[in-house]
C-alpha positions as CSV (number, residue, x, y, z in Angstrom):
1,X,0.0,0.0,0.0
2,X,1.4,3.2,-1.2
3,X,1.7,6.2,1.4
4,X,-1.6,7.9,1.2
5,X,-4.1,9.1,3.3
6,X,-6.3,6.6,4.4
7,X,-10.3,7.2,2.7
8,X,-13.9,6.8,4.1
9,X,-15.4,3.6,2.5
10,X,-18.4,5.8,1.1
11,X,-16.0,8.3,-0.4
12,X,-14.2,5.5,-2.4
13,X,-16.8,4.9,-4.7
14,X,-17.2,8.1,-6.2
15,X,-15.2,7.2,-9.1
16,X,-16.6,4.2,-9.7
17,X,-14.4,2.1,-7.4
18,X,-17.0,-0.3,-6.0
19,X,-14.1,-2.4,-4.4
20,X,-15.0,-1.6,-1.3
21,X,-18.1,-3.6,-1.2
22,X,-16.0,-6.7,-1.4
23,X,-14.0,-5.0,1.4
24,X,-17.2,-5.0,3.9
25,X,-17.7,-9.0,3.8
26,X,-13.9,-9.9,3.8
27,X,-12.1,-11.1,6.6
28,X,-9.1,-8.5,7.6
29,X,-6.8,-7.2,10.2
30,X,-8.6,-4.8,12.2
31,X,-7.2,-2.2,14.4
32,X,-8.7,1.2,16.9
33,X,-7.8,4.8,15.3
34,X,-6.4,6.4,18.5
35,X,-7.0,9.8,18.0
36,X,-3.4,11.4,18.9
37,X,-1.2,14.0,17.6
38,X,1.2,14.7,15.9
39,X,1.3,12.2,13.7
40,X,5.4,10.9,14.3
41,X,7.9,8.5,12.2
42,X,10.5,6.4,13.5
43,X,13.3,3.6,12.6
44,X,16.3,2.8,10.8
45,X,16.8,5.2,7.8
46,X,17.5,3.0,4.5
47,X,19.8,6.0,3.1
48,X,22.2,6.2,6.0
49,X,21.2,3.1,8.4
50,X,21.3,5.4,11.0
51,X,18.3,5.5,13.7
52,X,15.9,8.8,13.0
53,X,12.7,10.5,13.7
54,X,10.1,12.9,12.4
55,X,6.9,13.7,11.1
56,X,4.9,12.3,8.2
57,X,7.5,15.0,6.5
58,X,10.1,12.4,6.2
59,X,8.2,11.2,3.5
60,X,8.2,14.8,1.2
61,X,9.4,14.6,-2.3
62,X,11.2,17.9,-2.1
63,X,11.8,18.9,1.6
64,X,12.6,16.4,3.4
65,X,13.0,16.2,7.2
66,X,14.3,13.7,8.7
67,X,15.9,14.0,12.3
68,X,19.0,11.7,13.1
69,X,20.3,14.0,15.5
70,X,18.7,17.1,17.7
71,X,20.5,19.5,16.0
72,X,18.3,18.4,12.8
73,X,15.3,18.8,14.7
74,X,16.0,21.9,16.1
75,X,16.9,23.0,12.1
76,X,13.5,21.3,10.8
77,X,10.8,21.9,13.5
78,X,9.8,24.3,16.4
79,X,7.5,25.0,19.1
80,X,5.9,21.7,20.7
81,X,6.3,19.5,17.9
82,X,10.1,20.4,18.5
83,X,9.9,19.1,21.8
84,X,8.2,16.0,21.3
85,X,10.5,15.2,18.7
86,X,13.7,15.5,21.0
87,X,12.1,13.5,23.4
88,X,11.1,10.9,20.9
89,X,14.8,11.1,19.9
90,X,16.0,10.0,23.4
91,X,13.1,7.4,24.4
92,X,11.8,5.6,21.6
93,X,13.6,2.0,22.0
94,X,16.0,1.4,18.5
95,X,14.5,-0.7,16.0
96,X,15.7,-1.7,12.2
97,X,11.9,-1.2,11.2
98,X,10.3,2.3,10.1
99,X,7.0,3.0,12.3
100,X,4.3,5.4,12.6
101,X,2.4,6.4,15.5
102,X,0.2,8.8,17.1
103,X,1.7,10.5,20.1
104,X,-0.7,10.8,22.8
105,X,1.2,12.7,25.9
106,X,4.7,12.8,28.1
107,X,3.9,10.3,31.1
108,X,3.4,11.1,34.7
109,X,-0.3,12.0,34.2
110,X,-3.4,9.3,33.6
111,X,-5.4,11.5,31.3
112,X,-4.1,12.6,28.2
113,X,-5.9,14.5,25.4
114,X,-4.1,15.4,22.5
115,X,-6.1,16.3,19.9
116,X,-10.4,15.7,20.3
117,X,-10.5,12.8,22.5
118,X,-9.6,12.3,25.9
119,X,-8.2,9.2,26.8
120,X,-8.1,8.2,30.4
121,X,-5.6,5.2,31.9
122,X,-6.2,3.3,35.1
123,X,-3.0,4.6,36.6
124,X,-0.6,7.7,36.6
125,X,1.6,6.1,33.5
126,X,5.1,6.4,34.4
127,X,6.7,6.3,31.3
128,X,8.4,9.1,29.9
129,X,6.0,9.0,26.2
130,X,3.1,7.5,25.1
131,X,3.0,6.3,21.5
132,X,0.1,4.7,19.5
133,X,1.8,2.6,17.2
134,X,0.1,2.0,13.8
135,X,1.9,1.4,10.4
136,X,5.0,0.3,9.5
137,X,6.8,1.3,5.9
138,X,8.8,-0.9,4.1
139,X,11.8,1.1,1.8
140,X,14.5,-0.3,-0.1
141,X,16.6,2.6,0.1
142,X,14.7,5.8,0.5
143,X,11.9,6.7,2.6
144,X,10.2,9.0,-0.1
145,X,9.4,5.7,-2.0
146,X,8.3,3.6,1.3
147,X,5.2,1.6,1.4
148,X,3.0,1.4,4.2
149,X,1.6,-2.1,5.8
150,X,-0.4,-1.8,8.4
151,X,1.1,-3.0,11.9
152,X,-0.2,-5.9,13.1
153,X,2.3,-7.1,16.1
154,X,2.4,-5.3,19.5
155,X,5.9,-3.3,19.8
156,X,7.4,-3.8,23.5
157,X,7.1,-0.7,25.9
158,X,9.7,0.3,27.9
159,X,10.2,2.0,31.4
160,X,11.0,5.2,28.8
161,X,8.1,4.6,26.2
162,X,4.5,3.1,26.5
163,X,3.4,1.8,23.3
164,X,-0.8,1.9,23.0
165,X,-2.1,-0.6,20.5
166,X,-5.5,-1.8,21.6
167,X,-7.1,-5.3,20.6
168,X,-9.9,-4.7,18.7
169,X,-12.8,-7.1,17.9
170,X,-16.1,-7.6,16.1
171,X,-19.2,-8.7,18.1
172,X,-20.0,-12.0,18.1
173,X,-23.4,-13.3,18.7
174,X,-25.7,-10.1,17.2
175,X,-24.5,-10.1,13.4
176,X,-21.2,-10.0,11.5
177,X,-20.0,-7.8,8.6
178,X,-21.0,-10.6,6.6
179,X,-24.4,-10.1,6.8
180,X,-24.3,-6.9,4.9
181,X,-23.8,-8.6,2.1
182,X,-27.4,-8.6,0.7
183,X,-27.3,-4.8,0.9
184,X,-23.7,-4.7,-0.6
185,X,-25.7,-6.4,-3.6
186,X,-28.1,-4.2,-3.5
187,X,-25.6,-1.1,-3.5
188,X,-24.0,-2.6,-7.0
189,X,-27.3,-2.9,-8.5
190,X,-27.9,0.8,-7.6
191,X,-24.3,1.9,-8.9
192,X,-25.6,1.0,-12.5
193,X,-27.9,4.0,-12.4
194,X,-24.8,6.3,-11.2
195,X,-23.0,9.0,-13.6
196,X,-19.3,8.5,-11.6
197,X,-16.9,11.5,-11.1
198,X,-13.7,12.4,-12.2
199,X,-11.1,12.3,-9.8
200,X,-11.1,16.0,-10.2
201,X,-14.9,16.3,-10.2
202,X,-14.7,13.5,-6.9
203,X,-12.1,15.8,-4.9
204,X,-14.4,18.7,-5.1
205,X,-17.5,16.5,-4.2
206,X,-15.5,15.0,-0.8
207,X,-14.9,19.1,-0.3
208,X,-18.3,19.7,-0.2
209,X,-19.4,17.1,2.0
210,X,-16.3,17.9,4.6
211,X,-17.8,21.3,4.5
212,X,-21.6,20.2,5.4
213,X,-19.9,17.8,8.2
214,X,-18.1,20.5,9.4
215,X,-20.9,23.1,10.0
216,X,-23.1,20.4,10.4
217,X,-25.1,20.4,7.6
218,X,-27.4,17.3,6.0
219,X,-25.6,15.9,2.4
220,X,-28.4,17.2,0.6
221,X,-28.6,16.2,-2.8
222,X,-29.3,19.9,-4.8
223,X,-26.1,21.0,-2.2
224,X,-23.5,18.6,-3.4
225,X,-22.1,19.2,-7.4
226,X,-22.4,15.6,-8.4
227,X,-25.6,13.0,-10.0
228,X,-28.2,12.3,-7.4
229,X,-28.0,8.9,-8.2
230,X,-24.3,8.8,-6.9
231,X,-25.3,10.6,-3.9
232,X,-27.9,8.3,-3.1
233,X,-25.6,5.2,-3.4
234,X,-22.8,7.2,-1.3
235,X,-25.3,7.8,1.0
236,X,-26.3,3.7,1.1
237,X,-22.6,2.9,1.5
238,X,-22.0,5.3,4.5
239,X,-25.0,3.7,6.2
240,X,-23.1,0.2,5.5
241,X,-19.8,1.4,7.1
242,X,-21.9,2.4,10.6
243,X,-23.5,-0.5,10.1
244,X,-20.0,-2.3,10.9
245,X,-18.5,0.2,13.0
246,X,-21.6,-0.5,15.5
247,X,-20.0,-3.6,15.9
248,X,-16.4,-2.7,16.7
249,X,-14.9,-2.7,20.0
250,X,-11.8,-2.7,21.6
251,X,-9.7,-2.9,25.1
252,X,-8.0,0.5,25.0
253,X,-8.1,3.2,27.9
254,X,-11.6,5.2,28.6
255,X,-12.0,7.5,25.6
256,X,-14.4,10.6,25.8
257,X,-15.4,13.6,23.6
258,X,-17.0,17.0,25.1
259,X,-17.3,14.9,28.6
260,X,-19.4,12.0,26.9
261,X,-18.0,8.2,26.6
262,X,-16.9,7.1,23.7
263,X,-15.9,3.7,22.4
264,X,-13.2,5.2,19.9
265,X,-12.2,7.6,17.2
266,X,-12.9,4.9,15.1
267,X,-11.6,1.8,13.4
268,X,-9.1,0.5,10.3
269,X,-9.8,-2.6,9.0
270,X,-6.8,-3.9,6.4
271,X,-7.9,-6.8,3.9
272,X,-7.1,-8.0,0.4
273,X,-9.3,-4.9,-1.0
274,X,-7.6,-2.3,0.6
275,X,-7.4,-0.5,4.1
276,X,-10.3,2.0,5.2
277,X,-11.3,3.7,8.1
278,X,-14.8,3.1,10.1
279,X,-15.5,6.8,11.8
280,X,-18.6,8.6,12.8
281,X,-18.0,12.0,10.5
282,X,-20.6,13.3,12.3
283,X,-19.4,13.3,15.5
284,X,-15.5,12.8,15.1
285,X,-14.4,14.6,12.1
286,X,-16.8,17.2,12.4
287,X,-14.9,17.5,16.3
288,X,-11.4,17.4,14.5
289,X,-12.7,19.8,11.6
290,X,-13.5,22.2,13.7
291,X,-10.6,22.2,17.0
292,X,-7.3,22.9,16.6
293,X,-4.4,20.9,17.3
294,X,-2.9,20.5,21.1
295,X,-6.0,22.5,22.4
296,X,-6.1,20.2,25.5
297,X,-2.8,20.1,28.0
298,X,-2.4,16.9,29.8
């Protein structure tokens, strides 16, 4: 899987991509969407084989940043990001692989809340970070052209670094994603009605419907630039994906938003179709569209 931003089931199928009802009924590798930030790379750098962090910027085409030392990161970053990056520097354990995480907090504290959602611990954690691990990249000899595989071990904490990686798990015993197959049917039998964007004309419709999620606006059909008949099917397969995120649940620390209890961000299930994520727009990108980053302290 290349390194690109991870899509909204319904959004895929704008084009004509209809892969993602396969996706729905295939059995995968699922995993929770901690909701931490920044967003931070580490490993062994394929150029130099020496041990680096950074920020998804490690990955630019043109300006590159990659940190092996802190007189790099004070050259490439500032401010708070800065800071977490020289403490990344000195407590994230060595490994050959390249990882991404979510960073969550600097230890001492039990509730952390570093971006929307407010993650609270049993106990004061006494490590020094806390680290969502996520993805790991795969690069023969240069990061730009890494791939991204989605992590499916638990990396080892140490006394310096607590590494976050929920179990997460489909109820058993209601329903399964399989038995939304008869409406993933259905949905196919609707798509030959659609006229299918661009991928010009389909970056301009997600636009549009960000911007009714973020003031929180219905999708209504004469508001978004694109055949009704496309709307109505993205409409059919966004009902599918909360269908099958109702089911998700993990063991993770108490997560809340605005003070209410929350089971997650959300969800990324991985299969042979591809890898998507399983959020309520609603209620958690609208919350990220419309807060700043680091808003909360821990």
């Amino acid at each position: 899987m290349k390194n690109t931003h991870i899509e909204h089931p319904e959004d895929s199928i704008l084009t004509g991509d209809l892969s993602v009802l396969d996706w729905f009924t295939a059995r995968g590798t699922l995993s929770v969407k901690i909701d931490g930030a920044p967003a931070i790379v580490w490993g062994r750098n394929p150029a130099t084989g020496n041990f680096f962090v950074g920020t998804k910027s490690v990955f630019n085409k043109v300006k590159i940043k990659i940190n092996e030392t802190h007189t790099q990161i004070d050259h490439n970053h500032s401010g708070r990001v800065a800071d977490i990056l020289h403490a990344a520097l000195d407590y994230l354990p060595r490994t050959n692989r390249i990882i991404q995480g979510d960073f969550l907090g600097f230890g001492g504290v039990d509730t952390f809340c570093p971006n929307t959602v407010t993650y609270v611990f049993p106990e004061k954690v006494t490590a020094k970070i806390v680290v969502a691990p996520h993805t790991r990249y795969e690069a023969n000899d240069d990061l730009r052209d890494s791939w991204a595989i989605p992590l499916t071990v638990n990396l080892e904490s140490t006394d310096d670094c607590l590494f976050v990686k929920p179990d997460a798990y489909i109820l058993h015993g209601q329903t399964s994603f399989a038995d939304v197959e008869e409406v993933c049917n259905f949905a196919r039998q609707m798509s030959t009605a659609c006229e299918f964007a661009t991928v010009k004309e389909a970056a301009k419709i997600k636009q549009q419907i960000n911007a009714c999620i973020r003031v929180g606006t219905d999708v209504e059909d004469g508001f978004i630039d694109c055949d009704p008949n496309l709307l109505r099917l993205w409409k059919l397969v966004k009902s599918i994906k909360e269908d099958c995120l109702f089911l998700c649940r993990n063991n993770g620390p108490a997560a809340y938003l605005n003070g209410d209890r929350v089971d997650a961000e959300g969800y990324v299930l991985s299969n042979e179709f591809g890898t998507f994520k399983l959020v309520n727009r609603e209620v958690f990108s609208r919350a990220n569209f419309n807060s700043g980053r680091f808003q909360c302290a821990s």
